[in-house]
C-alpha positions in Angstrom: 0.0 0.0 0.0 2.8 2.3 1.0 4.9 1.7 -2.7 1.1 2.6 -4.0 0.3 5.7 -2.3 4.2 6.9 -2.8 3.6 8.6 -5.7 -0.1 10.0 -5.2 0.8 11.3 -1.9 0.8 14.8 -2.4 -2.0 14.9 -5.0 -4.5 13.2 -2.1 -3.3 16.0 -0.5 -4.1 18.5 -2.3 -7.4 17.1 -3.2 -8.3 16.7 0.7 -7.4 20.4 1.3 -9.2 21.8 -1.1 -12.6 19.8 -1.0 -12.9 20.8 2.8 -12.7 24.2 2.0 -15.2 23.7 -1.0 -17.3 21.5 1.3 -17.2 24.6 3.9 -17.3 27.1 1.0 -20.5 25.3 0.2 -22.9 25.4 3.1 -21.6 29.0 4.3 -23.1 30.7 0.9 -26.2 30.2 1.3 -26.3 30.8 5.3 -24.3 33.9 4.9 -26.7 34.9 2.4 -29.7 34.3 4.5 -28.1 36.9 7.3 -27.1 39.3 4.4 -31.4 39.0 3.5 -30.7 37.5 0.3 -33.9 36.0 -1.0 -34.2 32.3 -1.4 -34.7 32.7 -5.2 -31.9 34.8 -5.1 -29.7 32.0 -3.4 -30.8 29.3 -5.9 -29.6 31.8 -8.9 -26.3 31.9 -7.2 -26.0 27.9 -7.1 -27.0 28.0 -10.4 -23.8 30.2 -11.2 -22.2 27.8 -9.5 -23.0 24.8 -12.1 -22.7 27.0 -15.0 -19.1 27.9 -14.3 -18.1 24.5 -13.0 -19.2 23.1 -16.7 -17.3 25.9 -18.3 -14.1 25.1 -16.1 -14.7 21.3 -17.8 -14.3 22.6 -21.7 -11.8 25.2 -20.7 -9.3 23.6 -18.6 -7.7 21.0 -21.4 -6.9 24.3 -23.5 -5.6 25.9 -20.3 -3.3 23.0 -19.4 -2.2 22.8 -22.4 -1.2 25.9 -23.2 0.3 26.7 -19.3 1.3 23.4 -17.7 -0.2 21.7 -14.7 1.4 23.1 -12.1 1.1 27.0 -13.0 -2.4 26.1 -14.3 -3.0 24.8 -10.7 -1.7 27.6 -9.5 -3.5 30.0 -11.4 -6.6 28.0 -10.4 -5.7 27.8 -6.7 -5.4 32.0 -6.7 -8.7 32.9 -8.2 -10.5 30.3 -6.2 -8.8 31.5 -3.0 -9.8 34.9 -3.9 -13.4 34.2 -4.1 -14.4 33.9 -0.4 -12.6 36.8 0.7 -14.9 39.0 -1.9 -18.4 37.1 -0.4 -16.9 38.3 3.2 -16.2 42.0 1.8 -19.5 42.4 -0.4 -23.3 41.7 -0.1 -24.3 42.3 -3.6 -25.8 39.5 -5.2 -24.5 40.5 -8.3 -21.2 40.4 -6.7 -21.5 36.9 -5.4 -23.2 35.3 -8.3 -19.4 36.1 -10.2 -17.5 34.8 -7.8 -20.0 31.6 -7.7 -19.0 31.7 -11.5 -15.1 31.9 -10.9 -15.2 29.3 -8.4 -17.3 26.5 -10.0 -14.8 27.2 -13.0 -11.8 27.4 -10.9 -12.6 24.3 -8.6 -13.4 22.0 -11.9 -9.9 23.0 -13.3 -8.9 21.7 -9.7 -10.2 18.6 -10.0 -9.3 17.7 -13.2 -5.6 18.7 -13.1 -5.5 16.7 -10.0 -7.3 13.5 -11.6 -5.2 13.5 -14.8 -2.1 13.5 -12.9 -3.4 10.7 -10.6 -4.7 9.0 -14.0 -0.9 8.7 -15.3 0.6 7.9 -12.1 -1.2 4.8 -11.1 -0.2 1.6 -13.4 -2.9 -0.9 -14.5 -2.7 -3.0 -11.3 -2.6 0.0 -8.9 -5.8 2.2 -10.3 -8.7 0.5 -8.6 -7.0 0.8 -5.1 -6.1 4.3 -5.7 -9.0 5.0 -7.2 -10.8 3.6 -4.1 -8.9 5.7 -1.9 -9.4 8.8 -4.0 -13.2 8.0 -3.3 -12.8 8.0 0.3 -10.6 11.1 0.5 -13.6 12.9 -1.1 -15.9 11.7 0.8 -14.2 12.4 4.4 -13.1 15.8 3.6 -17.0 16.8 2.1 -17.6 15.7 5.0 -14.9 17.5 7.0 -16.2 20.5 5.5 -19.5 20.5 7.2 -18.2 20.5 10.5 -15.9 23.5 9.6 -18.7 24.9 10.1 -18.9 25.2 13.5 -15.5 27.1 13.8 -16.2 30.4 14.0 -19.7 32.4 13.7 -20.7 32.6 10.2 -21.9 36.2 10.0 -18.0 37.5 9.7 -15.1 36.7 8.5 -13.2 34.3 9.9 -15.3 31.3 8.0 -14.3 33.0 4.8 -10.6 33.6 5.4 -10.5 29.9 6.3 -12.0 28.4 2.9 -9.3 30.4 1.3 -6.6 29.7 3.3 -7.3 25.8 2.4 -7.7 26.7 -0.9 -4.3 28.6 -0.8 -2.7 25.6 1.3 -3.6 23.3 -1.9 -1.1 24.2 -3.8 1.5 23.4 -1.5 2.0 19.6 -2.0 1.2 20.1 -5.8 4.1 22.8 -5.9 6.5 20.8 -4.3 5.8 17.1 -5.7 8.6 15.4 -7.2 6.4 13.6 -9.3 6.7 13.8 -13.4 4.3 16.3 -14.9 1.4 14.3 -17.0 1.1 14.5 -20.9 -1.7 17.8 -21.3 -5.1 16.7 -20.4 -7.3 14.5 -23.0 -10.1 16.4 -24.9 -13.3 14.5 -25.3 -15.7 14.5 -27.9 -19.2 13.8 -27.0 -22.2 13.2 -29.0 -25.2 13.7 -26.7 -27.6 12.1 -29.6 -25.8 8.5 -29.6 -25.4 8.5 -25.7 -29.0 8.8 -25.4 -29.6 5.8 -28.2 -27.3 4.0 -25.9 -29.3 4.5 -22.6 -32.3 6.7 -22.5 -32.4 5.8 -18.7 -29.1 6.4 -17.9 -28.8 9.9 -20.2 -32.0 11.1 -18.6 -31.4 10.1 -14.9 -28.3 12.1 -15.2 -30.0 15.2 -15.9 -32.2 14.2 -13.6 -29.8 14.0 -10.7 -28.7 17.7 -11.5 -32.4 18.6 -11.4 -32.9 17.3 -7.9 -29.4 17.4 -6.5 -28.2 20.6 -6.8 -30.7 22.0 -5.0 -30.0 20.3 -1.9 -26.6 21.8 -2.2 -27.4 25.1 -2.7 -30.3 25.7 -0.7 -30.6 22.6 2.3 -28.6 25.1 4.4 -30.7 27.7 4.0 -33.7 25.4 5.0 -32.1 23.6 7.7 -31.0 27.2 9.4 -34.9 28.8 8.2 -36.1 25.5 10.4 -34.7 26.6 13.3 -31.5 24.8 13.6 -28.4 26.2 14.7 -25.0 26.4 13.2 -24.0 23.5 14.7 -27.5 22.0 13.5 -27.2 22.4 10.0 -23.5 21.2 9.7 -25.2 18.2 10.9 -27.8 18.1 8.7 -25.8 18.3 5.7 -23.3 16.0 7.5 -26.4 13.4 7.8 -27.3 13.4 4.1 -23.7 13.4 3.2 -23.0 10.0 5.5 -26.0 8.8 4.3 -25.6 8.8 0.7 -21.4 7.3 1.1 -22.8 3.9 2.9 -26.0 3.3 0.4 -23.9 3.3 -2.5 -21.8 0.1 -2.2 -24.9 -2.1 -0.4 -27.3 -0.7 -3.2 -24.4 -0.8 -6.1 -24.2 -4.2 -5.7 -28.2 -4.7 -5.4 -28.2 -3.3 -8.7 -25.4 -6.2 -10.1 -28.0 -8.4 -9.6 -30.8 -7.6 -11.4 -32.0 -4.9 -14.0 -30.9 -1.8 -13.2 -34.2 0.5 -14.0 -35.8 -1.6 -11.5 -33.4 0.0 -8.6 -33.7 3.2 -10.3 -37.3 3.4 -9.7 -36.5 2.2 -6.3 -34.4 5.3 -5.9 -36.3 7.6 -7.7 -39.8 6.7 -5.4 -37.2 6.9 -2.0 -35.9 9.9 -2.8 -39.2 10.9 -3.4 -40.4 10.2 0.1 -37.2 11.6 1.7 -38.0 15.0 0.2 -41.5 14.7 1.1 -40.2 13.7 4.8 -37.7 16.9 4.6 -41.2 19.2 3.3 -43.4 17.9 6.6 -39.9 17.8 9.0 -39.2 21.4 7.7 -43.1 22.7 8.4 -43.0 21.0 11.9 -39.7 22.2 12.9 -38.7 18.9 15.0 -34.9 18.8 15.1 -35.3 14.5 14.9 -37.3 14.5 12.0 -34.4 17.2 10.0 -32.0 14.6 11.0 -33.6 11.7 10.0 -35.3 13.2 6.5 -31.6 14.2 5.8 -30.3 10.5 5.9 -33.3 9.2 4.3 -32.1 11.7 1.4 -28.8 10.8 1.1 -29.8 6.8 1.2 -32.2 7.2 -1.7 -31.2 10.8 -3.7 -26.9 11.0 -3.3 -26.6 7.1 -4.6 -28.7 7.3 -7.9 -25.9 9.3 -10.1 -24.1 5.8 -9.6 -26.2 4.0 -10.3 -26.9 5.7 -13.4 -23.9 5.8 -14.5 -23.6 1.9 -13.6 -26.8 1.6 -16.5 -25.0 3.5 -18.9 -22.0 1.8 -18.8 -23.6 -1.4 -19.2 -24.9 -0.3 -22.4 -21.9 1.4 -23.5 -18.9 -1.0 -22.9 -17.8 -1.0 -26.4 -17.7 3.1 -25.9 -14.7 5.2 -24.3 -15.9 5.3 -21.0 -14.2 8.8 -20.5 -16.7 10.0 -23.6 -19.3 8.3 -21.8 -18.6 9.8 -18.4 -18.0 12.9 -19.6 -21.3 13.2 -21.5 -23.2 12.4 -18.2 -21.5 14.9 -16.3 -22.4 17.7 -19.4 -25.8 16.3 -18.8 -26.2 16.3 -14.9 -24.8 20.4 -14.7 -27.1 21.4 -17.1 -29.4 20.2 -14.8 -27.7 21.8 -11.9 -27.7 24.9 -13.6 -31.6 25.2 -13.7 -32.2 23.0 -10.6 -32.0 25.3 -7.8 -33.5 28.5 -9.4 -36.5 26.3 -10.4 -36.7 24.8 -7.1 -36.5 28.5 -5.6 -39.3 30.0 -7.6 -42.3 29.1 -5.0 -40.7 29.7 -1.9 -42.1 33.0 -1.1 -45.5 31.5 -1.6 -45.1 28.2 0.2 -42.0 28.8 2.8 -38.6 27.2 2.4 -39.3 23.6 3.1 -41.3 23.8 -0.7 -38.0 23.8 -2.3 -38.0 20.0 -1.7 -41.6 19.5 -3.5 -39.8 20.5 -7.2 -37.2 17.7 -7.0 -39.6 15.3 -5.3 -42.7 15.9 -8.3 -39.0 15.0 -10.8 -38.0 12.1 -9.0 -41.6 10.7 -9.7 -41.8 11.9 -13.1 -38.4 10.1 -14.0 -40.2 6.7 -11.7 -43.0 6.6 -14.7 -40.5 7.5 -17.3 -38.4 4.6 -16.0 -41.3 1.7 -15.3 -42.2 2.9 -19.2 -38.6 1.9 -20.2 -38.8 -0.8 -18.2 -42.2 -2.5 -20.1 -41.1 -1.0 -23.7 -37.8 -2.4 -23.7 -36.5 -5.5 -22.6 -33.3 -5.7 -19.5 -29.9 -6.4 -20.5 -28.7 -9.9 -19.7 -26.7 -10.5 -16.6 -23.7 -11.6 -18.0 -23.6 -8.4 -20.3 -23.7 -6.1 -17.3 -20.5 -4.4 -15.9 -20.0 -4.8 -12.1 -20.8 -1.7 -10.3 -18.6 0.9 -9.1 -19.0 3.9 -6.6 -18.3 7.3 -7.6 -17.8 10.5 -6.0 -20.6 13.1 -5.5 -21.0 15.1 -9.0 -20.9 18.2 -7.7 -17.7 17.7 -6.6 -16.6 15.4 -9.9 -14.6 16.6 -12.8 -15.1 15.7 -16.5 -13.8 13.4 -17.7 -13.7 10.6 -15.4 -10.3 9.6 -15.7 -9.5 7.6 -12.3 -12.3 5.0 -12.8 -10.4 1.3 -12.6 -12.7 0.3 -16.0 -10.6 2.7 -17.9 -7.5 1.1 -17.0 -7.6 -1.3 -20.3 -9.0 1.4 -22.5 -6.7 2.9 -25.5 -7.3 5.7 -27.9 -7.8 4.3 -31.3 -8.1 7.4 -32.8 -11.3 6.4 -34.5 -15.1 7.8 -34.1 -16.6 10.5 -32.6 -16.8 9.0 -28.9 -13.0 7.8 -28.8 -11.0 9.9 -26.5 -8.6 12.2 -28.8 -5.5 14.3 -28.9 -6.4 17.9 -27.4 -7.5 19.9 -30.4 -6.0 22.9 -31.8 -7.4 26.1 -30.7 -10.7 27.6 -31.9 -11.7 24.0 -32.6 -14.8 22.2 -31.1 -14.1 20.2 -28.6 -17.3 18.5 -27.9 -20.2 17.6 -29.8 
């Protein structure tokens, strides 16, 4: 394990560092923005921004890299982002902040990727599933880590701010000073949205889907949780609740899903995720502490596992595909989604109250359940022995494109043919994706 993790060290590192402070980062906008008066609607156009320029940082960052290197195109990265907070703790303009949610969802995917493309070339065919296991974890701890930031200092100054950036600034310590080889510039991926979705209707669908339902959660829960009465120290727990929740259901249900057709537990999801938003609608109006808690977790189970699972589907459907083009293409997919999720979800609160931003994602979740049981009767399952084994990945929002790290891409080679195939960054001005 130790000759494994040698040369990956600092780059798990780096990644820990920064997705606490993005996992802080996260749940402080939209509390801050509560105490600076912000309305709710306004606080879902902000996560929007967030979406739209973490999708831009995912076409962008191959050109950057290749035209400035990894390591001063991490740096550059690491300096804007790290600017970002201070400007929310200086300013209470919407305006203002919606930019700087631009800059950092832009900033934060170039992050990510430079960081999984480096961890892509360093890991040899035999070692990329344990690192890539490990990778999964450090995600998920230091989301998680990030929530109880929360509680270090009172989020109505600036002490909360200073720290996201100081973590963001620390990042680029271990990526500075790694010995490691720099990686050959980042792949660019062609994608053709029309042929994914002849692939897997389910799978392209429940992508978007996810981004319709999901990014609400993370721009607005804390903004519920902390209009339902809970505390600071309440609401890191919330999200920390949901967060937990959703990192054990994905293995037991992953492998649920190996063992029979894969719509079937999407519908499964799709109807729990359902009733967990319902739960978080009722818990919200009643304002019992207990029920918050336990309508998170029942969330997380149902609502934070079904982009796996999805992805799981598609990839059973698409083996003979690039699974970078494929992955990729579900991740364009889920942040349009994210991009309109939490402004639609926003739109009735001042009608109905904050705990209606869960009724939007819970009336999709059981729009997608029909969609899904249709599928299901028009179209018959995919034999067992055709179906890949599943395999957990991290939370999209915090999830680069393309998926480089995943161990079914360790016997996959560029054959320079067809539209899907991963292919030599273009020149510039050319299209990327289709």
């Amino acid at each position: 394990m130790t000759r494994t993790l040698a040369p990956v060290l600092s780059l798990l590192m780096a990644t820990a560092i920064l997705l606490v402070g993005n996992g802080l980062l996260g749940t402080l906008i939209p509390i801050r923005a509560g105490h600076e008066g912000f309305a709710t609607i306004t606080v879902g156009v902000i996560g929007s921004f967030y979406f739209a320029g973490f999708l831009g940082g995912c076409f962008a960052t191959p050109h950057i890299v290749h035209r400035a290197g990894h390591i001063r195109s991490f740096a550059t990265f690491c300096g804007l982002a790290a600017a970002a907070p201070l400007v929310h703790a200086m300013s209470a303009d919407p305006a203002i902040w919606a930019l700087m949610r631009v800059l950092t969802g832009f900033c934060f995917a170039g992050l990510y990727m430079v960081i999984e493309s480096w961890l892509n070339e360093q890991s040899a065919n035999d070692t990329r599933g344990r690192i890539f296991a490990i990778y999964l974890a450090v995600n998920l701890t230091a989301l998680a880590g990030g929530q109880l930031m929360l509680n270090a200092a009172d989020s109505t100054g600036f002490i909360l701010f200073a720290i996201c950036s100081i973590l963001t600034s620390l990042a680029l310590v271990p990526v500075a000073m790694t010995s490691s080889v720099q990686p050959m510039p980042i792949q660019s991926t062609r994608i053709n949205i029309r042929n994914l979705y002849a692939l897997s209707p389910v799978g392209l669908v429940g992508s978007f889907v996810v981004g319709l339902t999901n990014a609400p959660f993370w721009t607005l829960a804390p903004l519920y949780a902390m209009e339902s009465g809970l505390g600071e120290g309440g609401i890191a727990a919330f999200m920390l609740a949901a967060i937990t929740g959703g990192a054990t259901a994905q293995w037991p249900i992953g492998r649920i899903s190996d063992r029979m057709d894969r719509r079937r537990v999407i519908v499964g999801l799709c109807l729990g995720s359902a009733l967990g938003e319902t739960a978080l609608v009722v818990a919200g109006i009643s304002g019992s502490v207990a029920a918050i808690m336990l309508a998170g977790v029942l969330f997380g189970v149902f609502a934070l596992t079904l982009y796996s699972v999805c992805v799981a589907h598609m990839n059973d459907h698409g083996q003979s595909e690039s699974f970078v083009s494929v992955s990729g293409g579900l991740l364009v997919v889920y942040s349009l989604g994210a991009i309109v999720g939490p402004t639609a979800a926003s739109i009735g609160v001042g009608s109905f109250g904050i705990s209606s931003v869960f009724v939007f994602p819970a009336l999709v979740h059981l729009l997608f359940a029909i969609y899904t049981v249709h599928r299901i009767i028009s179209t018959p399952a995919l034999p067992e022995e055709q179906r890949a084994d599943f395999v957990a990945v991290p939370f999209p929002q915090v999830h680069p494109l393309p998926t480089e790290l995943d161990p079914r891409a360790a016997d996959e080679e560029p054959t320079g043919d067809g539209a899907d195939e991963t292919t030599p960054e273009p020149a510039a001005g050319s299209e990327a994706f289709k």
